[in-house]
N, C-alpha and C positions, 0 to 999 in steps of 0.2 A: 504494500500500500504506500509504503510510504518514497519506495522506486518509483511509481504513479505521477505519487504527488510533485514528484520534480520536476517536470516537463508543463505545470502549471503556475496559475499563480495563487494560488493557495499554500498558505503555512501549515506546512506539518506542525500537530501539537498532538501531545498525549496525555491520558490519565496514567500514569503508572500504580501500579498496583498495592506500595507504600514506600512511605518515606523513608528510601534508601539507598545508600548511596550509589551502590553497584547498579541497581535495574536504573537511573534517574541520568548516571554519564553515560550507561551504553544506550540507550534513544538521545541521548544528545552526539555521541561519537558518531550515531547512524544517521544524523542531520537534522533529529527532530531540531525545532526553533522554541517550541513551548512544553514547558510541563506544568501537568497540572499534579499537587500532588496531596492525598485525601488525609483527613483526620489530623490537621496540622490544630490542636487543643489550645497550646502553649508557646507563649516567645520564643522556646528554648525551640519547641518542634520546628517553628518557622526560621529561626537562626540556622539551624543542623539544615533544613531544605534550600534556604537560599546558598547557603559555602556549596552544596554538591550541584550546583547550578553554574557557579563563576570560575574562571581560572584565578588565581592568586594576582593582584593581594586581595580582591572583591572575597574570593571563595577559597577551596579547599580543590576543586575539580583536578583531575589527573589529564596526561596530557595522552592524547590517540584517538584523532579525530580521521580514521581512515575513508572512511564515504567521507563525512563532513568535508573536508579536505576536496576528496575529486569534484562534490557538487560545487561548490563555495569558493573554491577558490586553494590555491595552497596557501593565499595569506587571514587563515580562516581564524587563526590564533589572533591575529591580533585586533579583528573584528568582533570573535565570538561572546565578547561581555554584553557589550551592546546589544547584540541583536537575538537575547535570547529572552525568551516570556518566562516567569516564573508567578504560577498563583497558586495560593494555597487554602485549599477547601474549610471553608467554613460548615460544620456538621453537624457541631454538637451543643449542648445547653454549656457547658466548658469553655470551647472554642466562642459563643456570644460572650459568654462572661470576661476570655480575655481579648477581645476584640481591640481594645484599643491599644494594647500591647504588642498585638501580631502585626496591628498597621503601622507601628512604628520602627518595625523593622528595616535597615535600611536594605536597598535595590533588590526589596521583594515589591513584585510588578502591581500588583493587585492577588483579589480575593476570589473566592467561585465558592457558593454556596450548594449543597446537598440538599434539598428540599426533604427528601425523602429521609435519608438517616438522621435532618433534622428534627423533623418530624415524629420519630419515634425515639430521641432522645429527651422528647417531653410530652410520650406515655401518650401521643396522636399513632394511627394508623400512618405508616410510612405513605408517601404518593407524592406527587406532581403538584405543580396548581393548588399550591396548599391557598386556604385563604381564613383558615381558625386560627385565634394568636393562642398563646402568643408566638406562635412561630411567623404569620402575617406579619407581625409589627414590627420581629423580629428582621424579615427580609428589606422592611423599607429601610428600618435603619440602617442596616448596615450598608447599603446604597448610599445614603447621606456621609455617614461617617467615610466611605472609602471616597468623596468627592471631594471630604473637606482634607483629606490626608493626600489627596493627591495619587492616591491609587486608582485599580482599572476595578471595576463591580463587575463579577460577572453570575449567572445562574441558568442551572438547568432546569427547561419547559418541558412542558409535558402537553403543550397547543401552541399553534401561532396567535388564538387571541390572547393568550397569557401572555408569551413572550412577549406581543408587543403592548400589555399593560406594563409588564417588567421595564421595556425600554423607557416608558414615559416617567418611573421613580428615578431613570438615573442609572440604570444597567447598561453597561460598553460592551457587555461578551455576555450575549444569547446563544446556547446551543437548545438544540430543540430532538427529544426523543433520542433513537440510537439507532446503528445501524441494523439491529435485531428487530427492532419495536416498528422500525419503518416498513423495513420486508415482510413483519406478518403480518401488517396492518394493512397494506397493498393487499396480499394474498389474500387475508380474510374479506375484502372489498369483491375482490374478482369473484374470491367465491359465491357471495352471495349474490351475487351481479347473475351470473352461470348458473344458481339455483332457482332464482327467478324467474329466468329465460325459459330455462327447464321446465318449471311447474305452468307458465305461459302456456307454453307449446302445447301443452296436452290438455291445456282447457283451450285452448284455442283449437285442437283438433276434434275436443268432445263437442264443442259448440256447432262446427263446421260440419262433424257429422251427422246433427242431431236435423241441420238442416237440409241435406241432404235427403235424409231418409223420409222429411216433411216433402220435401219434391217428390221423389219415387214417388210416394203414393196417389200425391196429387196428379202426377203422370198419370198412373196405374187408373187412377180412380177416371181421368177422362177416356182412358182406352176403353174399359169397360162399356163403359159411357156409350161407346159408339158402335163397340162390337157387338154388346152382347142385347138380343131380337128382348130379353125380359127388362126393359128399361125400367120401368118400378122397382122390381126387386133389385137391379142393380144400385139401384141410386139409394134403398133402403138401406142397403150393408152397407157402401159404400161410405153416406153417414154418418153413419155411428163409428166405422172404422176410421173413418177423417178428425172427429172429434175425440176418440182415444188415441192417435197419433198428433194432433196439437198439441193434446192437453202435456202427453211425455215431451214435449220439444219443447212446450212452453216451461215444463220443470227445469229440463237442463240447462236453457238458457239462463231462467233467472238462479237456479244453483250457479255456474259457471258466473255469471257478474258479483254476486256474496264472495265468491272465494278469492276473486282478484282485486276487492277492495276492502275487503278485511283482514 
């Protein structure tokens, strides 16, 4: 993916899995530009995650930028402080309570909040589009707070109408859903799209047949009609047969419209 992304103009950035050092320089040695990186609680957490971010004197980073290098340039060292995103997930009732501590951290980029392990960090059902505080109130502030500190605010959506209510508190970095959550949210769309069609088709064929077999008879019932020398008695059955075959067509039709708009 991230071979991909080179050829465009999109920043590679990553969640790494935790705050460590090893997994954090080998996506930045592979050319990531950003990391994001989760359950930063503490000053101390966000101190440890920015050093594995920078080369010295900013950080602590090791030197073996092998892709970084062929993408970038070979003078990738002595750009790479600059042009690297470092934010650290806001998660937990811990991580609000030291909020002001972790923005004060220096050349860490900005924040990205968790809505979800927010959220059940204060005894809420995990999810998206949270909007019960105090985790709600929670999220505005910290928007405010990372504007006045001069940091980047960012949060993950779980809809574009959230996201872009997020955008208007003062959020710079909207990611919206995942690439798992996209793909089977398509699929389950198509599905149901193709189940539709499906259950159509075949009231649309019971419909079509029902009409059909209203003609035959009507056919049927004038042939008589003309062939057959006992015209009364023809036209007696015929009758009665004409009105027990409305009456089933007239069923299926109005069955067939109940089911396609219920």
């Amino acid at each position: 993916m991230i071979q991909a992304l080179s050829n465009s103009n999109t920043v590679p950035m990553t969640r790494v899995p935790w705050n460590e050092p090893g997994i954090i320089m080998k996506m930045l040695d592979l050319g990531v530009q950003g990391i994001i990186a989760p359950m930063i609680n503490t000053k101390d957490d966000c101190e440890k995650f920015v050093s594995y971010c920078y080369y010295p004197p900013l950080g602590q980073r090791s030197f073996g930028p092998m892709r970084a290098q062929v993408v970038y340039g070979s003078d990738y060292y002595q750009h790479a402080n600059k042009n690297i995103v470092s934010l650290a997930m806001i998660e937990t009732k811990q991580a609000v309570e030291n909020l002001d501590e972790i923005l004060s951290v220096p050349n860490l980029t900005g924040i990205y909040i968790g809505p979800a392990d927010m959220s059940s960090s204060y005894g809420l059902p995990p999810k998206f589009d949270v909007r019960e505080d105090p985790v709600f109130s929670n999220i505005k502030m910290i928007a405010k707070k990372a504007k006045e500190k001069g940091k980047i605010a960012g949060i993950h959506n779980g809809s574009v109408k959230y996201m872009k209510e997020m955008m208007q508190y003062g959020f710079q970095f909207t990611t919206l859903l995942s690439d798992f959550r996209m793909m089977t949210s398509n699929a389950e769309s198509f599905l149901n799209l193709i189940n539709t069609l499906v259950n159509n088709s075949y009231i649309t064929t019971f419909v079509a047949f029902s009409y059909l077999v209203f003609l035959y008879h009507i056919l049927t019932g004038v042939r008589h009609l003309i062939m057959d020398m006992h015209i009364g008695e023809s036209l007696e059955a015929s009758k009665y047969s004409s009105i027990f075959v409305f009456f089933i067509w007239f069923l299926s039709v109005i069955t067939s419209f109940m089911v396609i708009f219920t």
